[in-house]
C-alpha positions as CSV (number, residue, x, y, z in Angstrom):
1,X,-8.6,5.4,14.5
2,X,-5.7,7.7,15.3
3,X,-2.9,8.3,13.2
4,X,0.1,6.4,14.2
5,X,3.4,8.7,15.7
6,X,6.6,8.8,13.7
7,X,8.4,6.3,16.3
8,X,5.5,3.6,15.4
9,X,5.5,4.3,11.5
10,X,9.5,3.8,11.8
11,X,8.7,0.9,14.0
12,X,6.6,-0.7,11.0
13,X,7.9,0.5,7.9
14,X,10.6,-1.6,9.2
15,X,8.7,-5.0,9.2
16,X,7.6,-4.2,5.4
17,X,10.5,-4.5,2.8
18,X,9.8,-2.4,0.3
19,X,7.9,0.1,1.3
20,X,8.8,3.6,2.0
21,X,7.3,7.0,3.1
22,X,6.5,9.4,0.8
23,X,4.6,12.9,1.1
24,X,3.1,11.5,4.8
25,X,2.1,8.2,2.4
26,X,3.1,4.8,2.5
27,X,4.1,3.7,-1.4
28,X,5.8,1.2,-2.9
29,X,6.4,0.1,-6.8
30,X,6.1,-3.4,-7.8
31,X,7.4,-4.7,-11.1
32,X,5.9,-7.0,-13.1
33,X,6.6,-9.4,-15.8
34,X,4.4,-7.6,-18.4
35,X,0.5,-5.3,-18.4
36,X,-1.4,-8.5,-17.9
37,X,0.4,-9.7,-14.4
38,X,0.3,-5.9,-13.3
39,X,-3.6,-5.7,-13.8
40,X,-4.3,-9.4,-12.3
41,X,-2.0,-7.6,-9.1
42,X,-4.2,-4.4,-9.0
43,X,-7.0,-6.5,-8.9
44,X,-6.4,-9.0,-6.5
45,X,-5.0,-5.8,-4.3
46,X,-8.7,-3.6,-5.5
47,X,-10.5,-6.9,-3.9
48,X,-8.6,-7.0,-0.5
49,X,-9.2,-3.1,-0.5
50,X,-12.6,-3.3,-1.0
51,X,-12.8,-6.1,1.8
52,X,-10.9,-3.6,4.1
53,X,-13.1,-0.4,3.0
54,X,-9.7,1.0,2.3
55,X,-8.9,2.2,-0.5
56,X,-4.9,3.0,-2.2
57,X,-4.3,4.8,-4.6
58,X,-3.0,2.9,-7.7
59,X,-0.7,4.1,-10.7
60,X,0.0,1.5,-13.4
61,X,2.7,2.0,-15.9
62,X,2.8,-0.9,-18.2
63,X,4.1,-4.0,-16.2
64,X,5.2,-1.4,-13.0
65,X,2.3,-0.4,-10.3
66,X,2.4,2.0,-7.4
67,X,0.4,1.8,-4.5
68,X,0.2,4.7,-1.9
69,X,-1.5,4.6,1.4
70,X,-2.6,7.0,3.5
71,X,-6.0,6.8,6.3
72,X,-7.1,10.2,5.2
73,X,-9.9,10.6,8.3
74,X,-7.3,10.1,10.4
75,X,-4.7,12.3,8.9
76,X,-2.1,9.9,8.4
77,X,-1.1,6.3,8.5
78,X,-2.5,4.0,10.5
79,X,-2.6,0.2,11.0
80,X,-5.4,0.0,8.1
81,X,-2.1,1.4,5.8
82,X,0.2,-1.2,7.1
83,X,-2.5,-4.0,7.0
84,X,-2.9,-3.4,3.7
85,X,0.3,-2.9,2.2
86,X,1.3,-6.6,4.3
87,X,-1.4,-7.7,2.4
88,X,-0.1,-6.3,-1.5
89,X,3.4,-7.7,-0.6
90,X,1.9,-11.6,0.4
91,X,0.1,-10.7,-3.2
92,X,2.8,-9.8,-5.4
C-alpha cells in the first residue's frame, strides 16, 4: 500500500476533527474522565488494532492518551492510518 501524497493527507486530516500531523504521524490526545475510562479507550482502540493488524502507538498519562499513526512499510500514512484513527474517534 503506498503512502498517501501531502494533497490527500490534507484532504483527510480534514474529515477527522481532532487529529493532526506530527513528525510525518498522525496523533491525537484524548481526555478522559479519570485512568480507568483511559485504559477501557486503549483497549477497545488495542482490539480494533489488532483486528486491523495495525498497530498505534499509545501514550497514557493518567485519564489523557495519545495515539500516533504512521504505516511504517509504506513510509508514511496511508488509509490503514485514517481508518484507524476514524475508528478511535467513533470510540472515544
Amino acid at each position: 500500500m503506498p503512502a498517501f501524497s501531502a494533497q490527500e493527507v490534507a484532504f483527510r486530516l480534514a474529515t477527522l476533527p481532532g487529529w493532526r500531523i506530527e513528525g510525518g504521524e498522525l496523533t491525537r490526545t484524548f481526555e478522559f474522565k479519570d485512568f480507568i475510562a483511559a485504559l477501557a479507550f486503549v483497549n477497545q482502540v488495542g482490539e480494533q488494532a489488532e483486528q486491523a493488524s495495525h498497530h498505534p502507538d499509545i501514550d497514557i498519562r493518567y485519564n489523557r492518551v495519545r495515539l500516533s499513526l504512521m504505516t511504517h512499510d509504506a513510509g508514511g500514512l496511508t488509509a490503514k492510518d485514517f481508518d484507524l484513527a476514524a475508528v478511535a474517534g467513533r470510540l472515544a
